[in-house]
Structure formats: structure tokens, C-alpha cells
mmCIF file as Biopython writes it, N, C-alpha, C and O atoms, coordinates in Angstrom:
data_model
#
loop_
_atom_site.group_PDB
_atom_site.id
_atom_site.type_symbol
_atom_site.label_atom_id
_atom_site.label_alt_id
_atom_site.label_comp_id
_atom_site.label_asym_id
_atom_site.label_entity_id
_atom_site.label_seq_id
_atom_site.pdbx_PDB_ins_code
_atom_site.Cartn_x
_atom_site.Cartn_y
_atom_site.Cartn_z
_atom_site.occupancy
_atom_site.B_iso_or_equiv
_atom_site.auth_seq_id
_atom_site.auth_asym_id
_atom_site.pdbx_PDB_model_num
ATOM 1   N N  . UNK A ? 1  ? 23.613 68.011 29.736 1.0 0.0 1  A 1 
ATOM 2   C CA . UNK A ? 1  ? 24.875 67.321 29.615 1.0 0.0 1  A 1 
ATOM 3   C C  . UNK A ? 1  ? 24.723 66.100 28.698 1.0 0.0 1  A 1 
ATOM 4   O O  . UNK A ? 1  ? 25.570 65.729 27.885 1.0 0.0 1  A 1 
ATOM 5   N N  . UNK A ? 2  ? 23.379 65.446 28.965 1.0 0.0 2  A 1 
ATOM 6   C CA . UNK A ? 2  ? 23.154 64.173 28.299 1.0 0.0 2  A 1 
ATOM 7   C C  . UNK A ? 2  ? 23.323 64.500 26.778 1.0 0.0 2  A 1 
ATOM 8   O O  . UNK A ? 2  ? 24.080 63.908 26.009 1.0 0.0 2  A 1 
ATOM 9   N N  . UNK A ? 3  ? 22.607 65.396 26.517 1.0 0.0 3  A 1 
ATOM 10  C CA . UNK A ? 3  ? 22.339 66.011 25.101 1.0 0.0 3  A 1 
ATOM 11  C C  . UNK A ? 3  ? 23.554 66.510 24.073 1.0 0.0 3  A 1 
ATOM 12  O O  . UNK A ? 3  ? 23.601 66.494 22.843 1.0 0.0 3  A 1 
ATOM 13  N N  . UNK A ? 4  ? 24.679 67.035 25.234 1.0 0.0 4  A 1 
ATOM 14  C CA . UNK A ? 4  ? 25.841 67.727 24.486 1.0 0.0 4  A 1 
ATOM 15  C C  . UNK A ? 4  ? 26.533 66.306 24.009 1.0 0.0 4  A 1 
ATOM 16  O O  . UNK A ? 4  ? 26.848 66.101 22.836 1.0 0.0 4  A 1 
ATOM 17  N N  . UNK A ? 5  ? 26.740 65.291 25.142 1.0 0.0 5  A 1 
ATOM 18  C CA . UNK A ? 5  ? 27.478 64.455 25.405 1.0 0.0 5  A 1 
ATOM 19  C C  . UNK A ? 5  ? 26.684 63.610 23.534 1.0 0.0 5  A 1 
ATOM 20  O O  . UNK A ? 5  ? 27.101 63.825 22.396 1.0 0.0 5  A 1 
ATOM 21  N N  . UNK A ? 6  ? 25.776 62.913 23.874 1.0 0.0 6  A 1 
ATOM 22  C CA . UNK A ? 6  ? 25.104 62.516 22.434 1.0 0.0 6  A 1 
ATOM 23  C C  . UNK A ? 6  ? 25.523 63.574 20.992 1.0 0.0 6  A 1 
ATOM 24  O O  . UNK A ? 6  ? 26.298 62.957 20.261 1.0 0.0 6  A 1 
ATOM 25  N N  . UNK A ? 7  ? 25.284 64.580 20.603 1.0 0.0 7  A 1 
ATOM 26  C CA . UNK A ? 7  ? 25.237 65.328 19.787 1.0 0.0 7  A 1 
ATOM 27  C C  . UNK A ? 7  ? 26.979 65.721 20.129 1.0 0.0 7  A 1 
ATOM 28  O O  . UNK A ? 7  ? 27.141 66.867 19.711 1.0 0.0 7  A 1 
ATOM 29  N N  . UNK A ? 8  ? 27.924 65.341 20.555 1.0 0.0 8  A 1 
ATOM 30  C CA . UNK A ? 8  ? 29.793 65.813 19.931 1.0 0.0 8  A 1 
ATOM 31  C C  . UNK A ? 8  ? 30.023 63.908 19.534 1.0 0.0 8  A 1 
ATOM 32  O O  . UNK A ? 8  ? 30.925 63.573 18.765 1.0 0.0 8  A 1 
ATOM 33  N N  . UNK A ? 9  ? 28.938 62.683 20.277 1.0 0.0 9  A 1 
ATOM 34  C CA . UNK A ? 9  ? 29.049 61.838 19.717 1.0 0.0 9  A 1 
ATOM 35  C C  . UNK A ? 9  ? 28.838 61.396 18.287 1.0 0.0 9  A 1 
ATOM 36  O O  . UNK A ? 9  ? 29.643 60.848 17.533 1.0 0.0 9  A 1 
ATOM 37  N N  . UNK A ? 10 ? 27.286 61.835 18.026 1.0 0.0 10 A 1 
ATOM 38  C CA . UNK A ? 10 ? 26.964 61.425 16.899 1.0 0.0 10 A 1 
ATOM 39  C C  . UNK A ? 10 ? 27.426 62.374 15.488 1.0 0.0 10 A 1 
ATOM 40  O O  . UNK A ? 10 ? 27.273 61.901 14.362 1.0 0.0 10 A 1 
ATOM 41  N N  . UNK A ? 11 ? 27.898 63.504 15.665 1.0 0.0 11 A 1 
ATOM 42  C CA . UNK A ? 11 ? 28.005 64.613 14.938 1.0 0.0 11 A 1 
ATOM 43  C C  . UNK A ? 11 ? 29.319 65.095 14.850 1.0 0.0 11 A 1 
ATOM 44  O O  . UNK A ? 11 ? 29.630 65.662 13.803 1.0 0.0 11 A 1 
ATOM 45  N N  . UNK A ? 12 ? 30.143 64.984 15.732 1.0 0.0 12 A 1 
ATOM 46  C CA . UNK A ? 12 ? 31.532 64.974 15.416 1.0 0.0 12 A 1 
ATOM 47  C C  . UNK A ? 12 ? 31.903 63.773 15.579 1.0 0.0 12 A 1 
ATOM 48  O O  . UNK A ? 12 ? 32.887 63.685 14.846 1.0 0.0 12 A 1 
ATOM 49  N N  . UNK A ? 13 ? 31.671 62.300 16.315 1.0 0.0 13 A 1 
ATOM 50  C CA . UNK A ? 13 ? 32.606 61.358 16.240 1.0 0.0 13 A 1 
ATOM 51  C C  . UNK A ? 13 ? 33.111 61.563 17.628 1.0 0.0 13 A 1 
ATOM 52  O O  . UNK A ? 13 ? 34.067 60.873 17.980 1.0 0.0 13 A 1 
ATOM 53  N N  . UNK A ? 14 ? 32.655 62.319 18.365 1.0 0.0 14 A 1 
ATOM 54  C CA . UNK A ? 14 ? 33.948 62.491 19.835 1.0 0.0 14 A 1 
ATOM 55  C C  . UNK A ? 14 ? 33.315 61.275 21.019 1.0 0.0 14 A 1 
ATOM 56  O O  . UNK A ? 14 ? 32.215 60.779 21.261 1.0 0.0 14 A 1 
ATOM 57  N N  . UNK A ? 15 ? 34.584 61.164 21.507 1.0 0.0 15 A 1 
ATOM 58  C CA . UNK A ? 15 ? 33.782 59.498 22.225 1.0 0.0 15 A 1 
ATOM 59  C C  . UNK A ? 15 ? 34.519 60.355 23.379 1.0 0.0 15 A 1 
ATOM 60  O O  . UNK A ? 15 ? 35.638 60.856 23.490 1.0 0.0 15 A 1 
ATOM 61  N N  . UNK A ? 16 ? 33.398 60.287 24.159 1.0 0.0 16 A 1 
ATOM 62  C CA . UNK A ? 16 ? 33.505 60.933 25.753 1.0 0.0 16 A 1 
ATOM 63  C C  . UNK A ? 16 ? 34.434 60.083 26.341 1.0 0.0 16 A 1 
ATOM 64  O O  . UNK A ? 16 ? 34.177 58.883 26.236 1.0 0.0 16 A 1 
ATOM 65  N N  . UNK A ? 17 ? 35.609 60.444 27.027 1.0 0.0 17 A 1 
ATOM 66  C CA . UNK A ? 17 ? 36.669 59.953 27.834 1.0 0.0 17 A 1 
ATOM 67  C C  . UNK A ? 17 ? 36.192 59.208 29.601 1.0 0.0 17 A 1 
ATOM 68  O O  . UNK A ? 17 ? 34.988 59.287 29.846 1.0 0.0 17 A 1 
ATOM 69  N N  . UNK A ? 18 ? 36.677 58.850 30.206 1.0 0.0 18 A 1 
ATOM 70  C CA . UNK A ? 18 ? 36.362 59.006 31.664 1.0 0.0 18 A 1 
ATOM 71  C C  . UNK A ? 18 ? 36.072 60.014 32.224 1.0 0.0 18 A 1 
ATOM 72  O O  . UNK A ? 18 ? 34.965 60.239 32.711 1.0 0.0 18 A 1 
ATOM 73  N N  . UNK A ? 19 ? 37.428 61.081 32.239 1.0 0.0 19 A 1 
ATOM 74  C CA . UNK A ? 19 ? 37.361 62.180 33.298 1.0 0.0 19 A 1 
ATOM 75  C C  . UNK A ? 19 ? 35.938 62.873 32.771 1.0 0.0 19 A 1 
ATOM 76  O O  . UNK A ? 19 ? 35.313 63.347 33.720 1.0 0.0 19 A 1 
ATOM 77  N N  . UNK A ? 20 ? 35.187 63.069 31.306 1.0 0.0 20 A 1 
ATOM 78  C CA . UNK A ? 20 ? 34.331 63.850 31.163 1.0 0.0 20 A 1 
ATOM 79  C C  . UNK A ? 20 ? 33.257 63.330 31.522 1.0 0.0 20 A 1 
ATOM 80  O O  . UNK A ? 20 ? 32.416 64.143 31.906 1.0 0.0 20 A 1 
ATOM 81  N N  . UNK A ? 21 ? 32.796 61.646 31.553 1.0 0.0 21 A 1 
ATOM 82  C CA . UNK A ? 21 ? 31.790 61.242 32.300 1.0 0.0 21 A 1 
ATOM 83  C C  . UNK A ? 21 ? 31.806 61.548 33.772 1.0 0.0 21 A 1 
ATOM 84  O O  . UNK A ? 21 ? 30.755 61.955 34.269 1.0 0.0 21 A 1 
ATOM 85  N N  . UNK A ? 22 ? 32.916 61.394 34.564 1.0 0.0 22 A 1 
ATOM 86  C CA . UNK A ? 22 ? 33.130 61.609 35.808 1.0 0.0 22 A 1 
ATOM 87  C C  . UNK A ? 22 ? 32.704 63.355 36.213 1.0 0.0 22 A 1 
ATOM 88  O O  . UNK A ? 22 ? 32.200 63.803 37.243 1.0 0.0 22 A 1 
ATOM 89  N N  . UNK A ? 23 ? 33.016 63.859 35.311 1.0 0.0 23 A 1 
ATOM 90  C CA . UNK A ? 23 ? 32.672 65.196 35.335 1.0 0.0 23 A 1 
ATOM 91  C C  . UNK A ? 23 ? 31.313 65.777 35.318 1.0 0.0 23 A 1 
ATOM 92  O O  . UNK A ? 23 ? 30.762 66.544 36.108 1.0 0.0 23 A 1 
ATOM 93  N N  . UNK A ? 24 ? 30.928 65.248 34.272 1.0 0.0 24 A 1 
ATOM 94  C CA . UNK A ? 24 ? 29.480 65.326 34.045 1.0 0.0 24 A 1 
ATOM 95  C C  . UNK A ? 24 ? 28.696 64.860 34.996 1.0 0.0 24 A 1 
ATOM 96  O O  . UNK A ? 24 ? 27.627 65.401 35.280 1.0 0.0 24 A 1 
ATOM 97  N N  . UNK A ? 25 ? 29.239 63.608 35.696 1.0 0.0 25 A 1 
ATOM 98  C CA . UNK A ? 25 ? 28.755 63.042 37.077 1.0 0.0 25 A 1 
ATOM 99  C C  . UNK A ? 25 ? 28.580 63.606 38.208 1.0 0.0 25 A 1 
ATOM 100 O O  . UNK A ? 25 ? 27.922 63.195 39.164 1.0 0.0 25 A 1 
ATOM 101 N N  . UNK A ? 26 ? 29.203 64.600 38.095 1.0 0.0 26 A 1 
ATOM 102 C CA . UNK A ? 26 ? 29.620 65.630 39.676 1.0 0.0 26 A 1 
ATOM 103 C C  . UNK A ? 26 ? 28.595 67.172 39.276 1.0 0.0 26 A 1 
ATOM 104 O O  . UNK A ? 26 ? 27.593 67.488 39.916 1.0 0.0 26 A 1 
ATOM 105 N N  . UNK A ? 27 ? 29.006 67.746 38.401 1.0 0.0 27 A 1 
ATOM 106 C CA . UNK A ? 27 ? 27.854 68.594 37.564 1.0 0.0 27 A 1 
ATOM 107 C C  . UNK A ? 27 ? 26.440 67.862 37.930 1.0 0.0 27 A 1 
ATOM 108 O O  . UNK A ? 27 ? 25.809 68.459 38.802 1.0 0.0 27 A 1 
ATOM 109 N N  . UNK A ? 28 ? 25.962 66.936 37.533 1.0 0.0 28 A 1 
ATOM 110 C CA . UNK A ? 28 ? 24.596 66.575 37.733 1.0 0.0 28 A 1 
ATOM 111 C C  . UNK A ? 28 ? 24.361 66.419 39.349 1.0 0.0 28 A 1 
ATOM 112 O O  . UNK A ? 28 ? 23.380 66.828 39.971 1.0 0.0 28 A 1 
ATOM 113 N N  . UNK A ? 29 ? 25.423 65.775 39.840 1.0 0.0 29 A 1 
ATOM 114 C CA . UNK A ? 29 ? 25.108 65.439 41.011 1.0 0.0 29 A 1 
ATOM 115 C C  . UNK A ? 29 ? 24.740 66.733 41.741 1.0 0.0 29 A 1 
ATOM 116 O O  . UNK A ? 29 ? 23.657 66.803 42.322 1.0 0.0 29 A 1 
ATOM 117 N N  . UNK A ? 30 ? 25.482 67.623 41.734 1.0 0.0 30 A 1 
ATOM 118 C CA . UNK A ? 30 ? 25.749 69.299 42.441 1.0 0.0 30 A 1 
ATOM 119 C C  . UNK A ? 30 ? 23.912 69.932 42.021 1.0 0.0 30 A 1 
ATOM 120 O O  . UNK A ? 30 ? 23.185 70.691 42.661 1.0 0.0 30 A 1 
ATOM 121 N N  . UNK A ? 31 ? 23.780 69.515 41.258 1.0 0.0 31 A 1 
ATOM 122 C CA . UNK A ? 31 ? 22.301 70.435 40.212 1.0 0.0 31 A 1 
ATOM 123 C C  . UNK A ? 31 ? 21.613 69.539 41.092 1.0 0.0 31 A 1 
ATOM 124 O O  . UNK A ? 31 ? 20.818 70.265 41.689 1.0 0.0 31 A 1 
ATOM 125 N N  . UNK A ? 32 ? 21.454 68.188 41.566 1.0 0.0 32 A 1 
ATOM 126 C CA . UNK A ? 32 ? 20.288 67.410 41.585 1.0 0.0 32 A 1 
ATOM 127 C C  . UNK A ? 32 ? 19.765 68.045 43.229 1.0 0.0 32 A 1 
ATOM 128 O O  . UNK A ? 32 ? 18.648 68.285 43.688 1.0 0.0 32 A 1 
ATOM 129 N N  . UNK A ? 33 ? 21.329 68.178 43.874 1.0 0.0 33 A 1 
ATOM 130 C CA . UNK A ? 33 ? 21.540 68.524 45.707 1.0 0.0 33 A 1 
ATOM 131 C C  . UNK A ? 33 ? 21.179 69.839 46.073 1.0 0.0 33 A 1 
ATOM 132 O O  . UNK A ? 33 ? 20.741 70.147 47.182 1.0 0.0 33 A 1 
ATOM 133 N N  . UNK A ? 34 ? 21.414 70.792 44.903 1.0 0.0 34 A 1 
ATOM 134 C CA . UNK A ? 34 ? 21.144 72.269 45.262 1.0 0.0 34 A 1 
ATOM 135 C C  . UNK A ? 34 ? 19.459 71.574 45.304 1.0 0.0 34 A 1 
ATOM 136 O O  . UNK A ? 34 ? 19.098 71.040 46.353 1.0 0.0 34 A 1 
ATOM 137 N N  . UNK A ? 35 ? 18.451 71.632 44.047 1.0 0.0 35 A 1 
ATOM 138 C CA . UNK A ? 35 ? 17.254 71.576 43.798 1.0 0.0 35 A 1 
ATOM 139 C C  . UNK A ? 35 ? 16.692 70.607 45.147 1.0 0.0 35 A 1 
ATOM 140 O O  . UNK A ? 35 ? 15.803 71.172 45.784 1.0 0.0 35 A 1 
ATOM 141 N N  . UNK A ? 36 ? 17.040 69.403 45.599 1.0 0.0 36 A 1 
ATOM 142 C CA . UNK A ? 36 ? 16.915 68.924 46.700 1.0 0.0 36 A 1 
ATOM 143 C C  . UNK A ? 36 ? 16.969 69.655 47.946 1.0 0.0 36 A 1 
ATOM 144 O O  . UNK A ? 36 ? 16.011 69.581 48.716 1.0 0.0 36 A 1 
ATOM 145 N N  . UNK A ? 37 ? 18.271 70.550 48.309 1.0 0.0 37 A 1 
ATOM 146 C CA . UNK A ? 37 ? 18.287 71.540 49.483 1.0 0.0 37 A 1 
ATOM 147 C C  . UNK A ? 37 ? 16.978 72.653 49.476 1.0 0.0 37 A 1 
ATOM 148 O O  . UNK A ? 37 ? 16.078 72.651 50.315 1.0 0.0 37 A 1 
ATOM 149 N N  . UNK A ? 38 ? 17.072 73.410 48.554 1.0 0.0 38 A 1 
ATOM 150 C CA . UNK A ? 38 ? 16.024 73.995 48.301 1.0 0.0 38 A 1 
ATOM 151 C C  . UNK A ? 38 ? 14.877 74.025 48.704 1.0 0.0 38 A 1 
ATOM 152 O O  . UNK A ? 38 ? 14.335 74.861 49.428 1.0 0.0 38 A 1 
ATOM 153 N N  . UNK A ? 39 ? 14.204 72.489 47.931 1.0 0.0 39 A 1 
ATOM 154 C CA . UNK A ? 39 ? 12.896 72.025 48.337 1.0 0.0 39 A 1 
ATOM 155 C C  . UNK A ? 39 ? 12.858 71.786 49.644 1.0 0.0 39 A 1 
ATOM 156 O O  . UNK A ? 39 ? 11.762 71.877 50.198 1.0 0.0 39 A 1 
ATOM 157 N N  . UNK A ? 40 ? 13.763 71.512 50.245 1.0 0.0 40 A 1 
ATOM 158 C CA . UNK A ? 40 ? 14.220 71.223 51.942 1.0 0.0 40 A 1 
ATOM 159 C C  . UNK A ? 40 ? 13.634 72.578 52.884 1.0 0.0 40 A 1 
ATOM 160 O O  . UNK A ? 40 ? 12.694 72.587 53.680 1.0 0.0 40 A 1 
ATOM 161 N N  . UNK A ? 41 ? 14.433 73.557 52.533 1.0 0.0 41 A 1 
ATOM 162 C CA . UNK A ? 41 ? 14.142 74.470 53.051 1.0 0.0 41 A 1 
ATOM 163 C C  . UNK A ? 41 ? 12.994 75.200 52.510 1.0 0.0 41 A 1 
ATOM 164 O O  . UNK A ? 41 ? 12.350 75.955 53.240 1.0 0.0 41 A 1 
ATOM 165 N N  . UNK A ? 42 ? 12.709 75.033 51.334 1.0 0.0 42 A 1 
ATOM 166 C CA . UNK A ? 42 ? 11.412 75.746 51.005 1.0 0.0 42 A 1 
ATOM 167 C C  . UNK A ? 42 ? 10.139 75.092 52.220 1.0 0.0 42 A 1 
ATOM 168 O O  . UNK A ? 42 ? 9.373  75.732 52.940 1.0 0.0 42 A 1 
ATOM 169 N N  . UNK A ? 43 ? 10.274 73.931 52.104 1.0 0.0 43 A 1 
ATOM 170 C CA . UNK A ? 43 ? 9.341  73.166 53.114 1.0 0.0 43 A 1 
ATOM 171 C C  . UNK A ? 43 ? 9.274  74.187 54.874 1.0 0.0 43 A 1 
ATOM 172 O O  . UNK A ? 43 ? 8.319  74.721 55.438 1.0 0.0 43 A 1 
ATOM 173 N N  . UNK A ? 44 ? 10.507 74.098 55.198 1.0 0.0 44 A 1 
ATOM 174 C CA . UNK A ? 44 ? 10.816 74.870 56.768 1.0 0.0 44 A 1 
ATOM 175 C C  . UNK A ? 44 ? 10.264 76.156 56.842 1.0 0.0 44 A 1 
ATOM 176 O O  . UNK A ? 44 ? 9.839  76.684 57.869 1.0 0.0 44 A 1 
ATOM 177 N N  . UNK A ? 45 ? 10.290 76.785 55.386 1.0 0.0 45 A 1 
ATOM 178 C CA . UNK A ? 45 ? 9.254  78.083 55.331 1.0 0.0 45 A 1 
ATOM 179 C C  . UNK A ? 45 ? 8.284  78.104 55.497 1.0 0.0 45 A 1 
ATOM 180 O O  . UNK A ? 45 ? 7.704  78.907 56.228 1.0 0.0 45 A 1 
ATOM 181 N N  . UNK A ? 46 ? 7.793  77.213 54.860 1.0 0.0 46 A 1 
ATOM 182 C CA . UNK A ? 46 ? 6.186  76.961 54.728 1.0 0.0 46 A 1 
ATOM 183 C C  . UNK A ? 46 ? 5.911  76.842 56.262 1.0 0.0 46 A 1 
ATOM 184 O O  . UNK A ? 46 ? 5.389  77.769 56.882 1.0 0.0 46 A 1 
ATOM 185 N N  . UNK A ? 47 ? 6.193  75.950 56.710 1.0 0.0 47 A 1 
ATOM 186 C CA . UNK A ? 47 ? 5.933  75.292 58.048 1.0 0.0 47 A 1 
ATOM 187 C C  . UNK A ? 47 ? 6.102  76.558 58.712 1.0 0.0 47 A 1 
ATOM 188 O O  . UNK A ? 47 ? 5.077  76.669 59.385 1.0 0.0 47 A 1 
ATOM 189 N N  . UNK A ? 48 ? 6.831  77.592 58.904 1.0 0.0 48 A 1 
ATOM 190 C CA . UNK A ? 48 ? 7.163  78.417 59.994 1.0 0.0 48 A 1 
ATOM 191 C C  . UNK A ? 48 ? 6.413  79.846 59.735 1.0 0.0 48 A 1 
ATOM 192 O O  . UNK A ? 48 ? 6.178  80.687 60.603 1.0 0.0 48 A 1 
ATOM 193 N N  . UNK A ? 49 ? 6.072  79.938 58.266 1.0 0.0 49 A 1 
ATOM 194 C CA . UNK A ? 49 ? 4.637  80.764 58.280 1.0 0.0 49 A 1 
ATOM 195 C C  . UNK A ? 49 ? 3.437  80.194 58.410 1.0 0.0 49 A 1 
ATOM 196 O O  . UNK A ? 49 ? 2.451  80.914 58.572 1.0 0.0 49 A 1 
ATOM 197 N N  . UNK A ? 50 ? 3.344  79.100 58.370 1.0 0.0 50 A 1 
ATOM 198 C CA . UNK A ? 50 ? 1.864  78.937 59.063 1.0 0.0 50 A 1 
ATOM 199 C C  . UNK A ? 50 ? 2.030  78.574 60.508 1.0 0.0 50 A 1 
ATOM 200 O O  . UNK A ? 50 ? 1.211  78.847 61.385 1.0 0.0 50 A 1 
ATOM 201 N N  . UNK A ? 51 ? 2.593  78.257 60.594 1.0 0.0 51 A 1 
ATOM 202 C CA . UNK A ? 51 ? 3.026  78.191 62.594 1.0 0.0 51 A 1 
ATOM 203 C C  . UNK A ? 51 ? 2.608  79.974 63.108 1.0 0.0 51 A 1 
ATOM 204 O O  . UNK A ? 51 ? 1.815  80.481 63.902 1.0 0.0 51 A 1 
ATOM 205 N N  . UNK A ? 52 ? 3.626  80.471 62.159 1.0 0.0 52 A 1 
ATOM 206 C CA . UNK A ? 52 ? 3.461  82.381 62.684 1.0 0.0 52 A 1 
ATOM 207 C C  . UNK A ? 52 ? 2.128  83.103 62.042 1.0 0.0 52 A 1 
ATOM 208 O O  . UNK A ? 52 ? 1.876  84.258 62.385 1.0 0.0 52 A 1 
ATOM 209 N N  . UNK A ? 53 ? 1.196  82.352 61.023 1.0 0.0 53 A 1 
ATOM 210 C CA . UNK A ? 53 ? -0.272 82.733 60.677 1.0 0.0 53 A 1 
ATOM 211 C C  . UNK A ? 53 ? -0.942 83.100 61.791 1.0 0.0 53 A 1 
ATOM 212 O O  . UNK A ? 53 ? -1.003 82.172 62.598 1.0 0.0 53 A 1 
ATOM 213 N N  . UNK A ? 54 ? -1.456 84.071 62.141 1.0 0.0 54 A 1 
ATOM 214 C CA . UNK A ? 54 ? -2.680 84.277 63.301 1.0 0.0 54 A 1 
ATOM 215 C C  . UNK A ? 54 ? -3.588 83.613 62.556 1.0 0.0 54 A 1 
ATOM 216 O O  . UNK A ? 54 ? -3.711 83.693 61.334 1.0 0.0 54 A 1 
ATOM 217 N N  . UNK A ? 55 ? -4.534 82.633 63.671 1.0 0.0 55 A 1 
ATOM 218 C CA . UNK A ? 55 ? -5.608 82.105 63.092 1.0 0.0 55 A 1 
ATOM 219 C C  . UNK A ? 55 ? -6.914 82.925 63.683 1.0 0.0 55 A 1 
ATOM 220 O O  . UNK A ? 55 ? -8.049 82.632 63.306 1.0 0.0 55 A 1 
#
């Protein structure tokens, strides 16, 4: 986003509005929470196969 947002600046002249920062804000935010949940539960896996490992 950072990248598009720079490059329609410097290369067309387009000056990002509010709503598209705000936008872009919610987009990143959504990407940062999935990858966060994830690692969340990737963790609860881990933990619950080695709990269920016969030692």
C-alpha cells in the first residue's frame, strides 16, 4: 500500500485524500490481525501436539 500510495504520488502527481489513507489504514490493520491470529493459534497447535506426543 505504502509503495502504490508513493509511486501515484511521485509519478502521477496524485495526492492521497483522507478516505484513501483511512482505507489503507483498515487494509493494513485487517493483514497485520489475520497474521497475528494465526500465529495465535499456530502456537495452541503446537502446544496440543506435544501435550498428545507419547513420550
Amino acid at each position: 500500500m505504502l509503495w502504490v500510495i508513493l509511486l501515484g504520488f511521485f509519478v502521477f502527481g496524485d495526492v492521497p485524500t483522507l478516505a484513501v489513507l483511512a482505507g489503507s489504514a483498515i487494509v493494513i490493520g485487517a493483514g497485520v490481525f489475520v497474521i497475528w491470529r494465526e500465529h495465535q493459534l499456530g502456537i495452541r497447535r503446537e502446544k496440543a501436539r506435544k501435550a498428545n506426543t507419547p513420550l
